[in-house]
mmCIF file of the N, C-alpha and C atoms, coordinates in Angstrom:
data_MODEL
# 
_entry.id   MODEL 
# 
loop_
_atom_site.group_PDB 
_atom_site.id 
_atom_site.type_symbol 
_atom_site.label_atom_id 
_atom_site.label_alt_id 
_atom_site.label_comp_id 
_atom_site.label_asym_id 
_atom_site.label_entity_id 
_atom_site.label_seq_id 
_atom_site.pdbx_PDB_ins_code 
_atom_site.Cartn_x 
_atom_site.Cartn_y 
_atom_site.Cartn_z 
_atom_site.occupancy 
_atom_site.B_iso_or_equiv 
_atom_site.pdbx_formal_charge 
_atom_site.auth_seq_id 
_atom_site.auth_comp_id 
_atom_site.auth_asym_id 
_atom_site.auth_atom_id 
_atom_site.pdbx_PDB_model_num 
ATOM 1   N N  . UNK A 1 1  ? 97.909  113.508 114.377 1.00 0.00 ? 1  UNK A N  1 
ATOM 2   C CA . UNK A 1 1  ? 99.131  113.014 114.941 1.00 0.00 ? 1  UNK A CA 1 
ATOM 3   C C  . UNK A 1 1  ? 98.908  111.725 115.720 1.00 0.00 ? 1  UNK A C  1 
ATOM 4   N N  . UNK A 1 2  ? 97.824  111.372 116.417 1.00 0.00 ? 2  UNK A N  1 
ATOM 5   C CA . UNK A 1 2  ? 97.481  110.547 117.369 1.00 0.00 ? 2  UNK A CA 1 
ATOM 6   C C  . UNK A 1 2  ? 97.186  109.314 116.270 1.00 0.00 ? 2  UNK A C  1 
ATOM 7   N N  . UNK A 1 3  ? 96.648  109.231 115.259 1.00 0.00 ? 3  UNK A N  1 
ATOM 8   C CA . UNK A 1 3  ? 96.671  108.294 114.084 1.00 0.00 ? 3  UNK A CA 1 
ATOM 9   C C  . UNK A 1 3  ? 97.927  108.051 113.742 1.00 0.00 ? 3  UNK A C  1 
ATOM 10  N N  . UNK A 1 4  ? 99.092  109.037 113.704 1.00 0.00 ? 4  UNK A N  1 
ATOM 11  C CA . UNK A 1 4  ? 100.124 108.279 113.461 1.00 0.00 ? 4  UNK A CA 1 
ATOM 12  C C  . UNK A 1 4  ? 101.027 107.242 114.783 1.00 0.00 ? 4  UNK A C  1 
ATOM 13  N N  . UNK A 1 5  ? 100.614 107.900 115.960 1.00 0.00 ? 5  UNK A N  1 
ATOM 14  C CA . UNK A 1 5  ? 100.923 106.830 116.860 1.00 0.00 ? 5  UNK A CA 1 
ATOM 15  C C  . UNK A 1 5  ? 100.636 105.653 116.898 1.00 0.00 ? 5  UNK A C  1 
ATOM 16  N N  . UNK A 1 6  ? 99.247  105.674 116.514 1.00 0.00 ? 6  UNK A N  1 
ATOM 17  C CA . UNK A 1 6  ? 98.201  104.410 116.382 1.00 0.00 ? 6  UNK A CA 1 
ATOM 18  C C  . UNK A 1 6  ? 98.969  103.501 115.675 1.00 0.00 ? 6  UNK A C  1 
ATOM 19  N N  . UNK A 1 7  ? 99.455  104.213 114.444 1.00 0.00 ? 7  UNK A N  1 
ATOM 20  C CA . UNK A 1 7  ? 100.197 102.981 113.324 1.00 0.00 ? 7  UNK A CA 1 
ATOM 21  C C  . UNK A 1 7  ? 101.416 102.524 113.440 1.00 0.00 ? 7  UNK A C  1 
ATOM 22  N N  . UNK A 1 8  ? 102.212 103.608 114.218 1.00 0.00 ? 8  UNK A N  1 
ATOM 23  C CA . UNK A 1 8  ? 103.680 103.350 114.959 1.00 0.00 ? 8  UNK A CA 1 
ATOM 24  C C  . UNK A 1 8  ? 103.067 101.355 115.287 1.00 0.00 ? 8  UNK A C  1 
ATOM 25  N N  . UNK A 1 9  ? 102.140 101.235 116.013 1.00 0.00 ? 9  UNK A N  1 
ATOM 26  C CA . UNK A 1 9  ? 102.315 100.542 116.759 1.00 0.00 ? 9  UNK A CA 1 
ATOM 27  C C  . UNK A 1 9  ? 101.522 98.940  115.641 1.00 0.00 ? 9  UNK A C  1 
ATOM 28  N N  . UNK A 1 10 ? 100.554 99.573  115.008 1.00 0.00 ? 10 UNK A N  1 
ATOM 29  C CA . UNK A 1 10 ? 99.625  98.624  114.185 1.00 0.00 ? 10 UNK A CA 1 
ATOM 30  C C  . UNK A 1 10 ? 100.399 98.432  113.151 1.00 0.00 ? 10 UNK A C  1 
ATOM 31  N N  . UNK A 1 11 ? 101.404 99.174  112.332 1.00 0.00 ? 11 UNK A N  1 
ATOM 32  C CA . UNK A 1 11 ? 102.063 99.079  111.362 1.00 0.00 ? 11 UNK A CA 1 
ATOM 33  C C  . UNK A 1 11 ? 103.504 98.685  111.599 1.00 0.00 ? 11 UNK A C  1 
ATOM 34  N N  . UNK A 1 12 ? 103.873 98.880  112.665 1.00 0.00 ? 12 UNK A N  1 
ATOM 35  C CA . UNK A 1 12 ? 105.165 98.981  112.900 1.00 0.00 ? 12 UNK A CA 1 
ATOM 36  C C  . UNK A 1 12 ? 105.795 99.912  111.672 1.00 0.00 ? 12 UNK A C  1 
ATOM 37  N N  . UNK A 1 13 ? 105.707 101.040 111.986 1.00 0.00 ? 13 UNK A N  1 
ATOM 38  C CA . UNK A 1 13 ? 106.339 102.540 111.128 1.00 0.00 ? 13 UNK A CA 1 
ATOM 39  C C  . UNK A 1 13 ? 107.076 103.230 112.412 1.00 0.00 ? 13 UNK A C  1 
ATOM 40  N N  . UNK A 1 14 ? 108.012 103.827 111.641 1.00 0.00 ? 14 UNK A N  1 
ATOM 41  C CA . UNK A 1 14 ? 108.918 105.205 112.493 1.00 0.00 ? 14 UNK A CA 1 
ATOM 42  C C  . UNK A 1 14 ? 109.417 105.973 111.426 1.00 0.00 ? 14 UNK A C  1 
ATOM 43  N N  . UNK A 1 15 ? 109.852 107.249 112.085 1.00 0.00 ? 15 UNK A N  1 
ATOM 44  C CA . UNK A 1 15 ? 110.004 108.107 111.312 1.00 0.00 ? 15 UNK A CA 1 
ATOM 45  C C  . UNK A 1 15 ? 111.682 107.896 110.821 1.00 0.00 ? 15 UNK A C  1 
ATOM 46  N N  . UNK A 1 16 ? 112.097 107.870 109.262 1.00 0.00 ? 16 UNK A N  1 
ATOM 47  C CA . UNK A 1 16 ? 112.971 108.177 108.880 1.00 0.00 ? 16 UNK A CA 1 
ATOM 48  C C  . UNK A 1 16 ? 114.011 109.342 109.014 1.00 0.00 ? 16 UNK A C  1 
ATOM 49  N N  . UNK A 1 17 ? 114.977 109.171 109.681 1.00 0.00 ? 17 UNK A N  1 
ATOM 50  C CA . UNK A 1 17 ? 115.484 110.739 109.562 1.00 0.00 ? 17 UNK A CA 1 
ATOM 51  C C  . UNK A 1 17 ? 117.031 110.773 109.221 1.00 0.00 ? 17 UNK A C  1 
ATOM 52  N N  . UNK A 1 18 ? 117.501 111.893 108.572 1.00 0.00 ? 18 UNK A N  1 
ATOM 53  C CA . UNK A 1 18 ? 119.241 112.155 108.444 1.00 0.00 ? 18 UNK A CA 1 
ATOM 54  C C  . UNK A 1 18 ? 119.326 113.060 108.490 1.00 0.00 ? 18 UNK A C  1 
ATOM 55  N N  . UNK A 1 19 ? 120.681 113.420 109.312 1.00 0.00 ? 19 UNK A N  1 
ATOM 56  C CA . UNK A 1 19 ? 120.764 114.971 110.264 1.00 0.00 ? 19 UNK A CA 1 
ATOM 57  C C  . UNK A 1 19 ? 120.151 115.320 110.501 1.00 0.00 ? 19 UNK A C  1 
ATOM 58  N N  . UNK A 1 20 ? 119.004 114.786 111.197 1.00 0.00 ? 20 UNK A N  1 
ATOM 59  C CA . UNK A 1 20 ? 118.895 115.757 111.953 1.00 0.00 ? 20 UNK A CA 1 
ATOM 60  C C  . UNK A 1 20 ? 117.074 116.139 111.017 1.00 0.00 ? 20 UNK A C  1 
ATOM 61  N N  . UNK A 1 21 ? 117.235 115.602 109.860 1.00 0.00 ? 21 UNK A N  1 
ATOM 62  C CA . UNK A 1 21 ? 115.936 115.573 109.240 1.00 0.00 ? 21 UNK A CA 1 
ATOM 63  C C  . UNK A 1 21 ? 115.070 114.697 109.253 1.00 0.00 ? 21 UNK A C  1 
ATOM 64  N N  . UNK A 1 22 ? 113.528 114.972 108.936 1.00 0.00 ? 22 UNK A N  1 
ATOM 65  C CA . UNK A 1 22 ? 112.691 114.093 108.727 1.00 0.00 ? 22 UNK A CA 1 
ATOM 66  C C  . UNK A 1 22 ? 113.027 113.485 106.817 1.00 0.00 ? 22 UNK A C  1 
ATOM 67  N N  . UNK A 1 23 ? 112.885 112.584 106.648 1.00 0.00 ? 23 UNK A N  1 
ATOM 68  C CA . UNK A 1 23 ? 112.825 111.925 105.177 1.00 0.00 ? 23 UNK A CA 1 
ATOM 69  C C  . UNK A 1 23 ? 112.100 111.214 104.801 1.00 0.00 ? 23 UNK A C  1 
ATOM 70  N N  . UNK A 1 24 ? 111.288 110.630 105.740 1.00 0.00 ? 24 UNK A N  1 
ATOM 71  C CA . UNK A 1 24 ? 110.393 109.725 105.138 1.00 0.00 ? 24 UNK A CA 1 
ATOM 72  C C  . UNK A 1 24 ? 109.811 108.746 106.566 1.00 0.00 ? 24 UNK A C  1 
ATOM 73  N N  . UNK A 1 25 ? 109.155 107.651 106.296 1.00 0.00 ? 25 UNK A N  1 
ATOM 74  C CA . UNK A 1 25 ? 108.255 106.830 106.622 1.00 0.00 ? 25 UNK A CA 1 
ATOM 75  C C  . UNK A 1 25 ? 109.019 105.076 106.583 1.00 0.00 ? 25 UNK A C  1 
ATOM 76  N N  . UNK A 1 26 ? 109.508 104.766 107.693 1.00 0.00 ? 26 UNK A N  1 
ATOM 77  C CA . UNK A 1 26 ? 109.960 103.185 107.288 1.00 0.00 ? 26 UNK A CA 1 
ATOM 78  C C  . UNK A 1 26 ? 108.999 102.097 108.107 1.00 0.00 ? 26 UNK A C  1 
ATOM 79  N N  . UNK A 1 27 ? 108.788 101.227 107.562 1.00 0.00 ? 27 UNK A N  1 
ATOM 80  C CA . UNK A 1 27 ? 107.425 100.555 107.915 1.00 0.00 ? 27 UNK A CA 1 
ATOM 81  C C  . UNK A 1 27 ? 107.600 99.026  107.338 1.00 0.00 ? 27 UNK A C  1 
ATOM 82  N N  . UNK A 1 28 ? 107.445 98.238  107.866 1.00 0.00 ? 28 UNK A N  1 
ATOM 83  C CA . UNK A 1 28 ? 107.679 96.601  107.785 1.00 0.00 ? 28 UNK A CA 1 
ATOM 84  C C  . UNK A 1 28 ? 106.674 96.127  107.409 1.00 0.00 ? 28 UNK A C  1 
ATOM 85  N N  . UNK A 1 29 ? 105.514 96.540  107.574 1.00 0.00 ? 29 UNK A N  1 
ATOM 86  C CA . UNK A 1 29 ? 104.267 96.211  106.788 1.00 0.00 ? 29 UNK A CA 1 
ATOM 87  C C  . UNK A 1 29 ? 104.230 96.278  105.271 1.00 0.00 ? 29 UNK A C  1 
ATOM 88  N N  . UNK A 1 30 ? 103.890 95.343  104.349 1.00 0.00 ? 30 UNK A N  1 
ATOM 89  C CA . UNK A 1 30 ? 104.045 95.519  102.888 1.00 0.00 ? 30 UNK A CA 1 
ATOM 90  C C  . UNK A 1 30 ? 102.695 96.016  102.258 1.00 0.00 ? 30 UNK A C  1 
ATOM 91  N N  . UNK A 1 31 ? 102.388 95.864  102.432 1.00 0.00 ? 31 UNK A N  1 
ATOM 92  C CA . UNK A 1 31 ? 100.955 97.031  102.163 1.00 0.00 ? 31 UNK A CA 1 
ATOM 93  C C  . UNK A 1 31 ? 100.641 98.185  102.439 1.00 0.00 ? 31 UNK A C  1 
ATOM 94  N N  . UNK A 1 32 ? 101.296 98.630  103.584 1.00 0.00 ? 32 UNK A N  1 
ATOM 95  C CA . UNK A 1 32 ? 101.631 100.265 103.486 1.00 0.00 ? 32 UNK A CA 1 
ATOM 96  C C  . UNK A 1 32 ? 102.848 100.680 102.904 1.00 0.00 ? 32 UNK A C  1 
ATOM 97  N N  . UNK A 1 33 ? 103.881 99.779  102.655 1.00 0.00 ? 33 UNK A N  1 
ATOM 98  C CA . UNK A 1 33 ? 104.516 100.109 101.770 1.00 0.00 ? 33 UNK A CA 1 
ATOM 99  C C  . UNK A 1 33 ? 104.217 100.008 100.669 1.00 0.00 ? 33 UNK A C  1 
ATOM 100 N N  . UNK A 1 34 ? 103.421 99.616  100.080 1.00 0.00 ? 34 UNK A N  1 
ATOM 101 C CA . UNK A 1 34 ? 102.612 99.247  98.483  1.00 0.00 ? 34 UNK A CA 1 
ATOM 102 C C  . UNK A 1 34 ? 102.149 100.477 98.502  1.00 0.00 ? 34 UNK A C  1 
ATOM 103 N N  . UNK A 1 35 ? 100.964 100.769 99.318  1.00 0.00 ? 35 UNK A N  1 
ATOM 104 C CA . UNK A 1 35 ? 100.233 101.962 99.272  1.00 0.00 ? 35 UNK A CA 1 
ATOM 105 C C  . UNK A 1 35 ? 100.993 102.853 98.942  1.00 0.00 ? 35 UNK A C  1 
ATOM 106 N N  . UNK A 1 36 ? 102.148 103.884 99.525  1.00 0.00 ? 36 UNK A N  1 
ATOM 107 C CA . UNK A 1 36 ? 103.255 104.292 99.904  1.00 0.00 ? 36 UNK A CA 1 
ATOM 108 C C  . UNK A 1 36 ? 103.920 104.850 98.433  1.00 0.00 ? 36 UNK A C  1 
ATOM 109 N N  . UNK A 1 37 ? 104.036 103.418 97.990  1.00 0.00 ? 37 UNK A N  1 
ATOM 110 C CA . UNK A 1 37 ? 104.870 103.487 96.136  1.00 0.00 ? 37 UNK A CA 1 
ATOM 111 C C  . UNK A 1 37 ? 103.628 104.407 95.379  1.00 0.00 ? 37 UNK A C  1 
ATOM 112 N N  . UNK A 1 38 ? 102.027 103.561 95.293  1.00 0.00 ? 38 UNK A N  1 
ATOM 113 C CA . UNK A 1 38 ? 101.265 103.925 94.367  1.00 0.00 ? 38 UNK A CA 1 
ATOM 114 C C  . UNK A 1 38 ? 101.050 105.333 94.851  1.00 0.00 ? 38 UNK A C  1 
ATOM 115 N N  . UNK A 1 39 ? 101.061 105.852 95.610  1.00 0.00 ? 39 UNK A N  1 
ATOM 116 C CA . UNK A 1 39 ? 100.516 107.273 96.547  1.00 0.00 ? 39 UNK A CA 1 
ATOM 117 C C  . UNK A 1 39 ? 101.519 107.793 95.419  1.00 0.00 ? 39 UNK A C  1 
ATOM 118 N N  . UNK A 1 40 ? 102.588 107.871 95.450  1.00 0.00 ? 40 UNK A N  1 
ATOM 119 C CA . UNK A 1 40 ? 103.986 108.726 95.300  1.00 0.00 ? 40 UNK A CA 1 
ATOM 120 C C  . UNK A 1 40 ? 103.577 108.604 93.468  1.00 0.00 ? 40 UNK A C  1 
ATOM 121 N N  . UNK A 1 41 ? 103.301 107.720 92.791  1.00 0.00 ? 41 UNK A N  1 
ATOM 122 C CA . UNK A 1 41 ? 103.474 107.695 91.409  1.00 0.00 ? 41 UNK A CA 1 
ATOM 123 C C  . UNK A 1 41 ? 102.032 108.352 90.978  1.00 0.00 ? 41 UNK A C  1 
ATOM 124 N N  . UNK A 1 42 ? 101.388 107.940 91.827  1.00 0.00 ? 42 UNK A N  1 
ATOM 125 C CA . UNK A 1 42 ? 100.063 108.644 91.466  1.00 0.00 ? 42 UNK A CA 1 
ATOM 126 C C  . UNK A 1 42 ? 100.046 110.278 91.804  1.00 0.00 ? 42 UNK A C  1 
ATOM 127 N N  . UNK A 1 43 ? 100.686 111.120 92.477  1.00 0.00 ? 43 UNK A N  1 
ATOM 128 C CA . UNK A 1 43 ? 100.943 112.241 92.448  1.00 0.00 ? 43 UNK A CA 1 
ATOM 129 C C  . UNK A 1 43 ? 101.738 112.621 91.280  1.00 0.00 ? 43 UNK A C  1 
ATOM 130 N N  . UNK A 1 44 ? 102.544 111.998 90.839  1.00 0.00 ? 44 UNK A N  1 
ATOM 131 C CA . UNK A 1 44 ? 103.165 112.215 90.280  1.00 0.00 ? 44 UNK A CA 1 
ATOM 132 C C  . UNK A 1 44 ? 102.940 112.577 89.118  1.00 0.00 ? 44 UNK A C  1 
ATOM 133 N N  . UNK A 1 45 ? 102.220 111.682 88.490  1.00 0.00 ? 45 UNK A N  1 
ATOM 134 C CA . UNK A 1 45 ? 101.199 111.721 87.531  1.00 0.00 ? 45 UNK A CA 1 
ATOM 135 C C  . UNK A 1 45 ? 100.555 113.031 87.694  1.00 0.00 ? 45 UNK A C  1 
ATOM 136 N N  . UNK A 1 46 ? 99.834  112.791 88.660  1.00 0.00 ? 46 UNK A N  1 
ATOM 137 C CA . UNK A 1 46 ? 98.789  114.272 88.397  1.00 0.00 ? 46 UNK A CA 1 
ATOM 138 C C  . UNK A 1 46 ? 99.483  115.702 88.154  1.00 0.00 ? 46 UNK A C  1 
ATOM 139 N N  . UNK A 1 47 ? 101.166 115.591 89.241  1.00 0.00 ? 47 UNK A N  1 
ATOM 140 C CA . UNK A 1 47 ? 101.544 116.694 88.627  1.00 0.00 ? 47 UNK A CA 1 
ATOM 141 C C  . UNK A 1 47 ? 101.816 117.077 87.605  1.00 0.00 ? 47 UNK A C  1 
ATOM 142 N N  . UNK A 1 48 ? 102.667 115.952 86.922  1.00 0.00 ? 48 UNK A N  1 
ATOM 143 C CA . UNK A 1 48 ? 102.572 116.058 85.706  1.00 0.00 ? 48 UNK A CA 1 
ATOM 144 C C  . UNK A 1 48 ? 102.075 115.983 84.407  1.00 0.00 ? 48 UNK A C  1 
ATOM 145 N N  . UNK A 1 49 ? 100.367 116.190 84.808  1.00 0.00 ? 49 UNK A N  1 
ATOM 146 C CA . UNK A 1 49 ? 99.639  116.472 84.461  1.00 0.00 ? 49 UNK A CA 1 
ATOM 147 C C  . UNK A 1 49 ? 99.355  115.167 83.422  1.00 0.00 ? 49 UNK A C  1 
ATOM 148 N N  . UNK A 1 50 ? 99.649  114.120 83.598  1.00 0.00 ? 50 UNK A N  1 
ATOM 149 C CA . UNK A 1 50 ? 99.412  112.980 83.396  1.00 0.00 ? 50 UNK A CA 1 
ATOM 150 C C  . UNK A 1 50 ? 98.000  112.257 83.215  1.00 0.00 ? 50 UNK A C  1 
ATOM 151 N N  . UNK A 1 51 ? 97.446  112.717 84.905  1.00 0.00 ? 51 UNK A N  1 
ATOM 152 C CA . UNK A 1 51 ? 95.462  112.427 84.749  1.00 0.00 ? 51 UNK A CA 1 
ATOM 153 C C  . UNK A 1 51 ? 95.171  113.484 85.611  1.00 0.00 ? 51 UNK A C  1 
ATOM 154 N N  . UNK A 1 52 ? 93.583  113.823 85.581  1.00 0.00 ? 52 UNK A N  1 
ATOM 155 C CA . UNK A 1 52 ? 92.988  114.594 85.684  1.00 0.00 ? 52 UNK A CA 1 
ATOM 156 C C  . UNK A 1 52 ? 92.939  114.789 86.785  1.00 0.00 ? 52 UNK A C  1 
ATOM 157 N N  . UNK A 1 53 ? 92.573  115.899 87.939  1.00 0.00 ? 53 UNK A N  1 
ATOM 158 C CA . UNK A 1 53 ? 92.329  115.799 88.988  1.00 0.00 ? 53 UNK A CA 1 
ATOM 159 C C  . UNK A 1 53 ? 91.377  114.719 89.513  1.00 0.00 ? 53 UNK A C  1 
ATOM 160 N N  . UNK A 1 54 ? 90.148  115.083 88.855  1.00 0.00 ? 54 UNK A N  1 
ATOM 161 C CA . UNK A 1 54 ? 89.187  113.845 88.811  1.00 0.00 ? 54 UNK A CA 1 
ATOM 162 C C  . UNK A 1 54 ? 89.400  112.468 88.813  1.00 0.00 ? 54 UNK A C  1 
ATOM 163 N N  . UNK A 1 55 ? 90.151  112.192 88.038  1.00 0.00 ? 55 UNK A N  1 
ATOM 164 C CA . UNK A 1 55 ? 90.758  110.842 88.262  1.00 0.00 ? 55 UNK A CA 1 
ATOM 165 C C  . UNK A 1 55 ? 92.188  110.707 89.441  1.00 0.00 ? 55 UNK A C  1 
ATOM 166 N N  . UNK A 1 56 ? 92.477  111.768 89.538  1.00 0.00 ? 56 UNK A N  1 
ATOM 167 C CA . UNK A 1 56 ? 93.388  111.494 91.275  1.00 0.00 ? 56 UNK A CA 1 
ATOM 168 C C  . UNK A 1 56 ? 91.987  111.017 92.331  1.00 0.00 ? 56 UNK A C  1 
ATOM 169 N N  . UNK A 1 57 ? 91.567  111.849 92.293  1.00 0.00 ? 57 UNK A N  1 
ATOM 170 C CA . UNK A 1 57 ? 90.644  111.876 93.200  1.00 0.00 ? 57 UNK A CA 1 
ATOM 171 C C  . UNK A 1 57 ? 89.668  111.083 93.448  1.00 0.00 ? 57 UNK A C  1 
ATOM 172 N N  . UNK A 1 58 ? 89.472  110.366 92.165  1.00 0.00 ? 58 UNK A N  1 
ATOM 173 C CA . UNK A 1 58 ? 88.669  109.101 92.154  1.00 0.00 ? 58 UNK A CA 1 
ATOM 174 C C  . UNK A 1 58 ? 89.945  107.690 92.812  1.00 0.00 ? 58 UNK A C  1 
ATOM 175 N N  . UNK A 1 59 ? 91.066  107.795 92.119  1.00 0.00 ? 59 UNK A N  1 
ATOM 176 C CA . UNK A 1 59 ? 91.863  106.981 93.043  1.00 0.00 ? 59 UNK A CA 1 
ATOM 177 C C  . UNK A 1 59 ? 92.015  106.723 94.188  1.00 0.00 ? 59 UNK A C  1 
ATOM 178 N N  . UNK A 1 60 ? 91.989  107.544 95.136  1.00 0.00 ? 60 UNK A N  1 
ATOM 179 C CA . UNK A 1 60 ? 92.124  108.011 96.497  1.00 0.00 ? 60 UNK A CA 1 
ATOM 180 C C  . UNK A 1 60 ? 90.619  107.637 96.980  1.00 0.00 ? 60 UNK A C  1 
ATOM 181 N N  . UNK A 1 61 ? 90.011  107.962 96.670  1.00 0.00 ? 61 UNK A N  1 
ATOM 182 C CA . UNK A 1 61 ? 88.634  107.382 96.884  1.00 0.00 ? 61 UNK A CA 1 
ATOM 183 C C  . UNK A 1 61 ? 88.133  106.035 97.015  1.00 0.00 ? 61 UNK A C  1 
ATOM 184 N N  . UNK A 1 62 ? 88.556  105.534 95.480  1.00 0.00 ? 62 UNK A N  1 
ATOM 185 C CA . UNK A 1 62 ? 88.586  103.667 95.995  1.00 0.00 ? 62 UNK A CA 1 
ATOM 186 C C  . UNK A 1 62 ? 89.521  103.251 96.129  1.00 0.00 ? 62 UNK A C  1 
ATOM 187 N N  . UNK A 1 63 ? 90.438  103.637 96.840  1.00 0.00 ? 63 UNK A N  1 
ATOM 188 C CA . UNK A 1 63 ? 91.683  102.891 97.370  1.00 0.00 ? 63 UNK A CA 1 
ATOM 189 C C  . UNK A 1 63 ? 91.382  102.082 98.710  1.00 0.00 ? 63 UNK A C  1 
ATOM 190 N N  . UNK A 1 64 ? 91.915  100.543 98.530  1.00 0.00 ? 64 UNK A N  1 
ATOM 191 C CA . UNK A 1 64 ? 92.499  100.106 97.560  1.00 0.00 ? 64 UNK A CA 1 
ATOM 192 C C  . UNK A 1 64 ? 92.060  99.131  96.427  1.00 0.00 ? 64 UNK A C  1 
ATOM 193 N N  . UNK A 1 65 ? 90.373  99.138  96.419  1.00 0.00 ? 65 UNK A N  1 
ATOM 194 C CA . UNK A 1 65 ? 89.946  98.696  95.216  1.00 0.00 ? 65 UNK A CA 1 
ATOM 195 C C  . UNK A 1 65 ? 90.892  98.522  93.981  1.00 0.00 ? 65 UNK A C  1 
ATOM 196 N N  . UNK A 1 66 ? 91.475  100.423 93.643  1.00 0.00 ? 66 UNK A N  1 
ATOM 197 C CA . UNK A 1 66 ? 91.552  100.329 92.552  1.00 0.00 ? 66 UNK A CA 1 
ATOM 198 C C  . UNK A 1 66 ? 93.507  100.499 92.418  1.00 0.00 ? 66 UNK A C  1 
ATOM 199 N N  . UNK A 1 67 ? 94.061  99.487  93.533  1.00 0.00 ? 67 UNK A N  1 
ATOM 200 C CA . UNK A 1 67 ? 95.391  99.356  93.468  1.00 0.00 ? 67 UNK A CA 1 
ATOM 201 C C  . UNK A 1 67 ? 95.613  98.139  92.958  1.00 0.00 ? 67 UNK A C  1 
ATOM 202 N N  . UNK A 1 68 ? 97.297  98.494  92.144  1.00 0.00 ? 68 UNK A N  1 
ATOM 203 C CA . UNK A 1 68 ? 97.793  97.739  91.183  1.00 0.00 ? 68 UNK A CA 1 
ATOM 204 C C  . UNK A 1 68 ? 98.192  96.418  92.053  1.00 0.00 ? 68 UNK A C  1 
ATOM 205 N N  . UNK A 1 69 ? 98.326  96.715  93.374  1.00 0.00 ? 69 UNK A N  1 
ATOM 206 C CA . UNK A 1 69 ? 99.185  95.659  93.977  1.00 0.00 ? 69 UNK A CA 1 
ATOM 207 C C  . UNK A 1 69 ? 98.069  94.730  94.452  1.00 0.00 ? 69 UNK A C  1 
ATOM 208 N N  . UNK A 1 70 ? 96.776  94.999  94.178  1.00 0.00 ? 70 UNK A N  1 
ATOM 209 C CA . UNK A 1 70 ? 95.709  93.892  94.573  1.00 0.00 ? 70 UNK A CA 1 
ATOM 210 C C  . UNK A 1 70 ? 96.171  92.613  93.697  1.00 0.00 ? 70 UNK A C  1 
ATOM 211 N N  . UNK A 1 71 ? 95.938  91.315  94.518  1.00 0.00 ? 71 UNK A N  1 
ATOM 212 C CA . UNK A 1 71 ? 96.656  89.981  94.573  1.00 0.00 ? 71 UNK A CA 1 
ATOM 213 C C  . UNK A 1 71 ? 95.020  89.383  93.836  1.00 0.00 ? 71 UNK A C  1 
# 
């Protein structure tokens, strides 16, 4: 939790909410929002059985080596 304070402040992030809910992550930084997109599609993938665990897991590992949004 104390890491997410940290970034409140390094990222400029807060928590998304409606009614009363949590929804998400809003953040002005574009690289944690990059991260953010690939995180979400890359699960996605794996759930849907798309790639292997192994290869989730190798993602997450060299991230962000091995992100699309590298310039």
């Amino acid at each position: 939790m104390h890491i997410i304070f940290d970034y409140e402040k390094d990222m400029k992030f807060r928590p998304l909410a409606g009614d009363g809910e949590i929804t998400g992550l809003l953040s002005n930084d574009v690289d944690f929002n990059n991260f953010l997109i690939e995180w979400n599609e890359m699960r996605k993938k794996h759930y849907n059985d798309e790639i292997t665990d192994e290869k989730f897991e190798d993602w997450k590992l060299s991230y962000p080596k091995k992100s699309r949004f590298l310039k």
